[in-house]
LOFI-122312 format. One record per residue (C-alpha): residue number from 1; x, y, z. Coordinates in pm, whole numbers, plus 50000, padded with zeros to 5 digits. Layout:
BEGIN
+------+-------+-------+-------+
! kegu !    xx !    yy !    zz !
+------+-------+-------+-------+
!  NUM !     X !     Y !     Z !
...
+------+-------+-------+-------+
***
This chain:
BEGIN
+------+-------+-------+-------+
! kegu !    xx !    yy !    zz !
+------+-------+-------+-------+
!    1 ! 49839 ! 50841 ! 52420 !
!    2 ! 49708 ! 50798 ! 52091 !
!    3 ! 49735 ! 51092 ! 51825 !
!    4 ! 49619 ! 51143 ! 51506 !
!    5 ! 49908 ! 51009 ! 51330 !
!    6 ! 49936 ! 50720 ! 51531 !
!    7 ! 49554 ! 50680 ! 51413 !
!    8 ! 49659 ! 50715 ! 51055 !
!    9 ! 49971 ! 50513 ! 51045 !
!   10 ! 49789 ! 50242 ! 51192 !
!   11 ! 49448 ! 50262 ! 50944 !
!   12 ! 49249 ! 50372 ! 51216 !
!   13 ! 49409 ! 50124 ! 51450 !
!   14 ! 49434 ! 49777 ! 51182 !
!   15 ! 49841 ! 49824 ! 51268 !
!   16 ! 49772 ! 49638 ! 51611 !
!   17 ! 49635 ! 49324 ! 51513 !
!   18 ! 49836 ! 49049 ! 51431 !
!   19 ! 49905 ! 49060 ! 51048 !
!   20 ! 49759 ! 49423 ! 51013 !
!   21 ! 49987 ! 49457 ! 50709 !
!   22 ! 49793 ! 49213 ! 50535 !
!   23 ! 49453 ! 49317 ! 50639 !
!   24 ! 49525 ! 49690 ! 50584 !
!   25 ! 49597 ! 49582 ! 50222 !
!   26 ! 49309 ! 49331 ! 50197 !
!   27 ! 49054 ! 49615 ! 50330 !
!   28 ! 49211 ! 49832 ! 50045 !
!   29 ! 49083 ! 49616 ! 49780 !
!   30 ! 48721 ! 49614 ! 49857 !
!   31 ! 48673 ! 50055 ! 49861 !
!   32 ! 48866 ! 50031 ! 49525 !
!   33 ! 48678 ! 49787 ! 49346 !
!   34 ! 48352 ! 49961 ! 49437 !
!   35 ! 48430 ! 50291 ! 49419 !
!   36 ! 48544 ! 50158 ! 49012 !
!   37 ! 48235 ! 50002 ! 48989 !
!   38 ! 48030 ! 50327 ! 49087 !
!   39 ! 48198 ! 50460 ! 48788 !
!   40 ! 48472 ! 50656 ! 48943 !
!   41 ! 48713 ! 50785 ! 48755 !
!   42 ! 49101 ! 50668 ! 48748 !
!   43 ! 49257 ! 51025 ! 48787 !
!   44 ! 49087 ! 51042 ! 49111 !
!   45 ! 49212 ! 50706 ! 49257 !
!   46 ! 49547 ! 50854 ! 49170 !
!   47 ! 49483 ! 51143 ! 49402 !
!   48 ! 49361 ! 50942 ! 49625 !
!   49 ! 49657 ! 50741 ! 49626 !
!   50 ! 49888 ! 51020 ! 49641 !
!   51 ! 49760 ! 51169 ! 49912 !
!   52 ! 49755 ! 50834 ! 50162 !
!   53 ! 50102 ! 50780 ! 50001 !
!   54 ! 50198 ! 51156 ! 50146 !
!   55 ! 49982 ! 51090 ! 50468 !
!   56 ! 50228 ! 50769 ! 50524 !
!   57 ! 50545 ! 50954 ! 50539 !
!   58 ! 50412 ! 51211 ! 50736 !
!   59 ! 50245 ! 50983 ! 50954 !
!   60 ! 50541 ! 50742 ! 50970 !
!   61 ! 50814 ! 50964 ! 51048 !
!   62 ! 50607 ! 51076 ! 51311 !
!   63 ! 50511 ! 50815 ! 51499 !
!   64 ! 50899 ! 50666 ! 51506 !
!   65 ! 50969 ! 50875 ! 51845 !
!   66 ! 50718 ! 50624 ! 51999 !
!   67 ! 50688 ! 50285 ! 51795 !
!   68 ! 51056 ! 50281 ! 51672 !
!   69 ! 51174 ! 50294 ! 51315 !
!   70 ! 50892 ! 50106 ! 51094 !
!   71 ! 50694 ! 49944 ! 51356 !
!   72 ! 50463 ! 49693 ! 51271 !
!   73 ! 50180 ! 49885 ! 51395 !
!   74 ! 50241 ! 50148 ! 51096 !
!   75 ! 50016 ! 49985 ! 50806 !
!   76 ! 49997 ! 50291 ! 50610 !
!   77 ! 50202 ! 50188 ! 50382 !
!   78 ! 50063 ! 49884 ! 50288 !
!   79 ! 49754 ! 50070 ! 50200 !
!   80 ! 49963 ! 50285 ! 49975 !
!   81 ! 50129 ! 50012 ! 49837 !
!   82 ! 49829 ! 49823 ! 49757 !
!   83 ! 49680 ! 50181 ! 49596 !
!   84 ! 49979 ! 50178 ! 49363 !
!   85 ! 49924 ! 49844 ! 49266 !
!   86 ! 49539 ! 49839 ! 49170 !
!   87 ! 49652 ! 50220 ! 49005 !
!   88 ! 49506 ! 50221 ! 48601 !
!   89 ! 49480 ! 49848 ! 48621 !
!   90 ! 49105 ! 49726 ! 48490 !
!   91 ! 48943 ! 49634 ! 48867 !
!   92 ! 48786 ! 49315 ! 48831 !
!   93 ! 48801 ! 49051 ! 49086 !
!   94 ! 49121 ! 48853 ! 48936 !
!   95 ! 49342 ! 49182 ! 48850 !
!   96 ! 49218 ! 49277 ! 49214 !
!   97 ! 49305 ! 48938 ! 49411 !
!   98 ! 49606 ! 48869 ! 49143 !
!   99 ! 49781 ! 49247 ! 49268 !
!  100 ! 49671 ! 49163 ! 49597 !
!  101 ! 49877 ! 48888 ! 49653 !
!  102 ! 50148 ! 48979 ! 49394 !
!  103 ! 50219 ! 49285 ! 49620 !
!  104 ! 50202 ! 49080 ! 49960 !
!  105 ! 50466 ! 48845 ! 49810 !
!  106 ! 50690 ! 49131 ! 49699 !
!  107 ! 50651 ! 49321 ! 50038 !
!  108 ! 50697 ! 49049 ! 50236 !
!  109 ! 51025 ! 48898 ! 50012 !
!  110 ! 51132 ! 49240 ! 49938 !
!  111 ! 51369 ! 49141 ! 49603 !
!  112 ! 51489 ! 49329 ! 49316 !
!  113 ! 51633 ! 49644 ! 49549 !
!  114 ! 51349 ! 49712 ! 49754 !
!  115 ! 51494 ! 49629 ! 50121 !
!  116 ! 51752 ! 49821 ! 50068 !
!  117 ! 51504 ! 50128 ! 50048 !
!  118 ! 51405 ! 50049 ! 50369 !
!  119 ! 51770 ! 50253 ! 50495 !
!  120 ! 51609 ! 50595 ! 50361 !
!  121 ! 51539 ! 50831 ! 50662 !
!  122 ! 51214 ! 50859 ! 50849 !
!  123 ! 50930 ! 50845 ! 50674 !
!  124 ! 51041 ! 50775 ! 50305 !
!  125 ! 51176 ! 50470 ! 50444 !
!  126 ! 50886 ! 50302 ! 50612 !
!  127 ! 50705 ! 50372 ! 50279 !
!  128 ! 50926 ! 50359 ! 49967 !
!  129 ! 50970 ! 49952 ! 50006 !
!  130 ! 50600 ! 49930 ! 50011 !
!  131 ! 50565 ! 50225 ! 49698 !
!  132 ! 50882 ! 49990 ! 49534 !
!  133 ! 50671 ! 49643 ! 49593 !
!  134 ! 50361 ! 49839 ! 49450 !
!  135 ! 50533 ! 49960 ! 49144 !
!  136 ! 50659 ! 49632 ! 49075 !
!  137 ! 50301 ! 49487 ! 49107 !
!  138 ! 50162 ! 49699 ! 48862 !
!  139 ! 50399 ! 49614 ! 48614 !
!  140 ! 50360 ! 49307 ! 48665 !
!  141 ! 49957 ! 49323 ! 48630 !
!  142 ! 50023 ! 49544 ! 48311 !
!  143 ! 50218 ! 49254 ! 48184 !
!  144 ! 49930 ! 49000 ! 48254 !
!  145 ! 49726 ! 49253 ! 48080 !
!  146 ! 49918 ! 49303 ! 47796 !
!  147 ! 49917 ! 48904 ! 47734 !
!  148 ! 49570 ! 48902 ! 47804 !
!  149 ! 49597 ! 48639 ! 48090 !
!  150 ! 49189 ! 48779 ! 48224 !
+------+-------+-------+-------+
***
């Protein structure tokens, strides 16, 4: 039966196709960089981003009585992640494609500590490796900006 946090968790169903992690965060990219190109402002895209981010564990902890502890079909996450990326960075297509595939390479690698948040409890730990691999990303795109690599 599906509810309406398996709906979430899985981005409106993207968690069942193969490599949904990598669409869900590819189909993140494109709402960001036009809602930033409407003129939107960055405080909202943090709300925004807070709020899927707090949707996820909900969602994930949830659905784990069904799909088993971080099932591939949960994508939330790497919609979250991919929000915390892009977060105060200047959305342009390089910073946009750069964090996307920064963030894919740290979710998928997981180094510097973040599989080992994977262990947290329900929810928190579906999505803190994702929020970990999205705070790393943004660094790392503040860095770039800082050098003024774009």
């Amino acid at each position: 039966m599906m509810t309406v946090q398996k709906i979430i968790a899985s981005c409106l169903r993207i968690g069942y196709i193969k490599g949904g992690g990598t669409i869900a965060a590819a189909i993140v990219c494109v709402p960001w960089y036009l809602t930033w190109k409407t003129g939107s402002h960055e405080w909202l895209t943090l709300a925004i981003t807070a709020a899927v981010t707090a949707l996820g564990i909900w969602t994930a902890k949830g659905v784990e009585k069904d799909w088993g502890k971080d099932s591939s079909r949960v994508v939330i996450d790497e919609a979250a992640g991919m929000m915390i990326s892009l977060l105060f960075v200047p959305v342009t297509i390089p910073y946009v494609i750069t964090g996307f595939v920064l963030f894919r390479l740290l979710d998928i690698t997981k180094p510097l500590l973040i599989r080992k948040t994977e262990s947290l409890p329900g929810g928190w730990g579906v999505m803190m490796d994702d929020i970990l691999a999205g705070v790393y990303t943004n660094l790392l795109l503040h860095t770039i900006m800082w050098l003024n690599v774009f």
